[in-house]
C-alpha positions as CSV (number, residue, x, y, z in Angstrom):
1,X,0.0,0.0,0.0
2,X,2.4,2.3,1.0
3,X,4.5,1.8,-2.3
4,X,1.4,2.5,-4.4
5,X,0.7,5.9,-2.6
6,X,4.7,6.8,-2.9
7,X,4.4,6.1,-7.2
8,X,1.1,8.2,-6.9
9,X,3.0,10.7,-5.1
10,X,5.8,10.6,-7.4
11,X,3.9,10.6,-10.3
12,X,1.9,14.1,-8.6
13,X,5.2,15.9,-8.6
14,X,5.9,15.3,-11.9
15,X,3.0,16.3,-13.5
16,X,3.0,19.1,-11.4
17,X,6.6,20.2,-12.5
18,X,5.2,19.7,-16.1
19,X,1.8,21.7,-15.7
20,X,4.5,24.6,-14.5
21,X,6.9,24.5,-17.0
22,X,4.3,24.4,-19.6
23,X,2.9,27.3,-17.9
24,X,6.1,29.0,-18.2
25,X,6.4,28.1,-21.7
26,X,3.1,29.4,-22.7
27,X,3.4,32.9,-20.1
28,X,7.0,34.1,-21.7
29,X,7.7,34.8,-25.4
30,X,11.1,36.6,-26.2
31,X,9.8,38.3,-29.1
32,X,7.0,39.9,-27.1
33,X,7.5,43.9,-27.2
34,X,5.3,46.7,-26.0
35,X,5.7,50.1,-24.1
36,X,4.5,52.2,-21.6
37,X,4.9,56.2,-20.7
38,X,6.9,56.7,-17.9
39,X,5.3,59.0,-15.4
40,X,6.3,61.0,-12.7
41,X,6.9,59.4,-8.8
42,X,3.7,61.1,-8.0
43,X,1.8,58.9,-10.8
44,X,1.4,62.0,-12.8
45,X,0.4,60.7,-16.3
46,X,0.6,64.8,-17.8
47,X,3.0,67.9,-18.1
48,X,1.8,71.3,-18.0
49,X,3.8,73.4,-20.8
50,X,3.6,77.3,-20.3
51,X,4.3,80.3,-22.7
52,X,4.7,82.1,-19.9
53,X,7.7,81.0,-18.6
54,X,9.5,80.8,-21.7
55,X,8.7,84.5,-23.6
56,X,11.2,84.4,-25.5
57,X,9.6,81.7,-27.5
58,X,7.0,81.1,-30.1
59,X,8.3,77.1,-29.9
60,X,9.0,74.3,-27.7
61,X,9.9,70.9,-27.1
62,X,8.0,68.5,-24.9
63,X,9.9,65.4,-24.1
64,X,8.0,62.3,-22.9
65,X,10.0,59.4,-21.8
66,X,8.7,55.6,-22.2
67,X,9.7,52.2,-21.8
68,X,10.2,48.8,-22.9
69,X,8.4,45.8,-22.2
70,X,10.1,42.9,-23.5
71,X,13.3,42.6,-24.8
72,X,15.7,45.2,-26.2
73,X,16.7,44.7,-30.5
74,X,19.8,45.3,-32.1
75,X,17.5,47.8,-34.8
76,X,15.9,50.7,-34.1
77,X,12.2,50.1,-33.9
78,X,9.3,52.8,-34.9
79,X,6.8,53.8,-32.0
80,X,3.1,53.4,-32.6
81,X,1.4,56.9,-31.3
82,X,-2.3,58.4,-32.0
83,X,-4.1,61.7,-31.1
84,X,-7.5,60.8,-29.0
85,X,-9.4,63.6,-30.7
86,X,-12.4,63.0,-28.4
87,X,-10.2,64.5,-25.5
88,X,-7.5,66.7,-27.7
89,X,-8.8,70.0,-27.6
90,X,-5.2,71.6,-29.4
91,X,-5.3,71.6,-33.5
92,X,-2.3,69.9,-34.6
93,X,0.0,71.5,-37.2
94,X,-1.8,74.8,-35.7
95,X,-0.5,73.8,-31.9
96,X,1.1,70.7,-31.8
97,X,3.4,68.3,-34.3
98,X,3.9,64.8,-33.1
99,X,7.4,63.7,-34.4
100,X,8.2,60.4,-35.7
101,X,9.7,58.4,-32.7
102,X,11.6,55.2,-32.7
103,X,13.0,53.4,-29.5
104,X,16.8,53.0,-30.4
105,X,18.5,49.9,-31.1
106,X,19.7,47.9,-27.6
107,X,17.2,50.3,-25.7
108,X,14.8,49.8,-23.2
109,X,14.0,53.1,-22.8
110,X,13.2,56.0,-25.1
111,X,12.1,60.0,-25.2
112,X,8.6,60.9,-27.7
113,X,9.1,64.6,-28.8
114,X,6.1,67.1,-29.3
115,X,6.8,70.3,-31.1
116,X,4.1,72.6,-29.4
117,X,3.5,76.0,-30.9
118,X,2.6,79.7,-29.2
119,X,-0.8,80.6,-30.5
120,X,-2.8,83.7,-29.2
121,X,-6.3,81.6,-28.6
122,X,-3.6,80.7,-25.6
123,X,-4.0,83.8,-23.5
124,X,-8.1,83.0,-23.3
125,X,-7.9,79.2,-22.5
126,X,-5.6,75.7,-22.5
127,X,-4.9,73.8,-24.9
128,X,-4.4,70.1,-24.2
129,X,-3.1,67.0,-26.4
130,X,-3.8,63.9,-25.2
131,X,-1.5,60.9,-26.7
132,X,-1.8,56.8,-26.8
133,X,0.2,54.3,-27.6
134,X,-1.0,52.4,-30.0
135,X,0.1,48.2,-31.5
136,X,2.1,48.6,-34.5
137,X,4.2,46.0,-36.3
138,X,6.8,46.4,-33.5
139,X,4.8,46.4,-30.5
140,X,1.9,45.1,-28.7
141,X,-0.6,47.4,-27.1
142,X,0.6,49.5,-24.4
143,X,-0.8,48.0,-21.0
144,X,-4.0,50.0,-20.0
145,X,-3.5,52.7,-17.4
146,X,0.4,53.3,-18.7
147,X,-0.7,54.0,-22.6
148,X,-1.5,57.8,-22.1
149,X,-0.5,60.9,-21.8
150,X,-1.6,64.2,-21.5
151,X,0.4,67.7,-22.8
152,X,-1.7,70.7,-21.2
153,X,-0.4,74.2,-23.3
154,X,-1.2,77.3,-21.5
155,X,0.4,81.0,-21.9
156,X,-0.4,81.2,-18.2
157,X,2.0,81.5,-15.4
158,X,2.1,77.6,-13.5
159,X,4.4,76.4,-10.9
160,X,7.7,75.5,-12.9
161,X,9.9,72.3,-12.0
162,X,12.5,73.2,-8.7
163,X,9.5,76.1,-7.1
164,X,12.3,76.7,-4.1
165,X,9.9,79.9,-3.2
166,X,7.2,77.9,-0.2
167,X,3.8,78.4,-1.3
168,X,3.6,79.0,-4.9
169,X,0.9,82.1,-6.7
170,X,1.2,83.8,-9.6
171,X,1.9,86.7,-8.5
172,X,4.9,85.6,-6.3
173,X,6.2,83.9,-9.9
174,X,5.8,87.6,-11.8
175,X,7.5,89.3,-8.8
176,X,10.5,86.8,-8.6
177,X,10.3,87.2,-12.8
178,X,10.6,91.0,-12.3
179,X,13.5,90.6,-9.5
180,X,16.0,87.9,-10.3
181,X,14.8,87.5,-14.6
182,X,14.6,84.1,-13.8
183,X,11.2,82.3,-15.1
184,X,12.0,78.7,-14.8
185,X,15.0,75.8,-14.4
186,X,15.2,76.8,-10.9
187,X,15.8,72.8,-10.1
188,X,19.4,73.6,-11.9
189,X,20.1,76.1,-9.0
190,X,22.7,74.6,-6.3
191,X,22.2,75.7,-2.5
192,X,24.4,78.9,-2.7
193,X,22.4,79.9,-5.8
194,X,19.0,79.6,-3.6
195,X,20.2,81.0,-0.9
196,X,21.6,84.2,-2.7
197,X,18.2,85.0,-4.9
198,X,16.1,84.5,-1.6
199,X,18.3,87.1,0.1
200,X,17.5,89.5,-3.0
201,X,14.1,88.7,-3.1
202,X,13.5,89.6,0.8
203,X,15.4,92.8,0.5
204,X,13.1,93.7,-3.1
205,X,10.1,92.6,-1.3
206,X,11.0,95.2,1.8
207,X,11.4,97.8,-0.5
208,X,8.1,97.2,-2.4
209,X,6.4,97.1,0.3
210,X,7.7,100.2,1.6
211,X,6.8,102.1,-1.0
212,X,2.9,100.6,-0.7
213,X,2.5,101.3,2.8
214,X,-0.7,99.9,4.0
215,X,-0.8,98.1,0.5
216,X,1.9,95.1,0.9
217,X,2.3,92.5,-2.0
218,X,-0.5,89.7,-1.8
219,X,-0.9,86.8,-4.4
220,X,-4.2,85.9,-6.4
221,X,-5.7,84.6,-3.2
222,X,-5.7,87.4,-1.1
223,X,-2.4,85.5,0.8
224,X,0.7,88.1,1.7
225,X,3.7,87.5,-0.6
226,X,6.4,86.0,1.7
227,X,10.2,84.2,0.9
């Protein structure tokens, strides 16, 4: 008796092992390629692109990163992207041109670029472009949830990347503007640089307020303007 249970039990385990590496088998496929849009570590799936902090400028570039799934080729492979017109409300040619992409050869990770263009129905309302990644001969649909991504254009002041100013308003963002000429990149400034501009900006904030007496600087909200 016990030697039959033993063979049964032997015979368990390796039909077991088999079910598993079939499983296996069937679960990976080494040509199997898709991608997905990297977003921020906040889960952010869009970028807000403002006119306003670059003036200067009637163009820009917005970079949006992705990455593989699957595994990396020795050629450079085209990326499949669409507009969603039911949620774009930017004209493209007029506000946007999507350029070709292709993930580079050995990659597993790669940059779309979006020409976005200064337009004056800007100054009265956003603009957004909503993208997807779409199954192409290269690559399988993008997993739902990381196949989007949003470009809002505005000609409005908005909180750039590297705010080192507290609480953020517009109007704190036109008075540092007006101080320092600095509009955005204030992530590239080191702690000497910060340091420095908030010293200038307490010392022109003294003297504005000075000459406003009884009428200090306040933001959009009614809040004082503070560094």
């Amino acid at each position: 008796m016990k030697h039959i249970i033993y063979s049964l039990y032997f015979v368990l385990i390796i039909m077991m092992g088999t079910s598993c590496q079939k499983d296996d088998y069937l679960q990976y496929d080494s040509n199997y390629a898709s991608l997905r849009f990297i977003y921020s570590v906040s889960g952010n799936d869009s970028i807000i692109y403002s006119f306003a902090l670059h003036p200067d400028s009637e163009e820009g570039i917005v970079e949006v990163p992705f990455r593989l799934i699957g595994v990396a080729s020795s050629v450079n492979r085209v990326v499949g992207v669409e507009i969603m017109p039911s949620v774009t409300t930017a004209k493209e040619n007029d506000n946007f041109v999507v350029e070709s992409c292709e993930l580079p050869a050995n990659a597993i990770e790669g940059t779309l670029k979006v020409l976005v263009k200064k337009t004056d129905n800007l100054d009265t309302k956003d603009l957004s472009v909503v993208l997807r990644l779409c199954e192409n001969k290269n690559f399988a649909a993008a997993p739902i949830g990381e196949d989007t991504y949003k470009i809002v254009l505005t000609n409005q002041l908005t909180e750039p990347t590297g705010w080192p100013f507290g609480e953020y308003s517009r109007v704190k963002h036109q008075f540092v503007i007006k101080v320092t000429g600095v509009a955005t990149d204030y992530n590239k400034w080191n702690t000497s640089d910060r340091i420095y501009y908030t010293s200038v900006l307490v010392n022109a904030l003294y003297e504005y307020n000075k000459e406003h007496p009884g009428e200090p600087l306040t933001d959009e909200n009614g809040l004082l303007v503070t560094f």
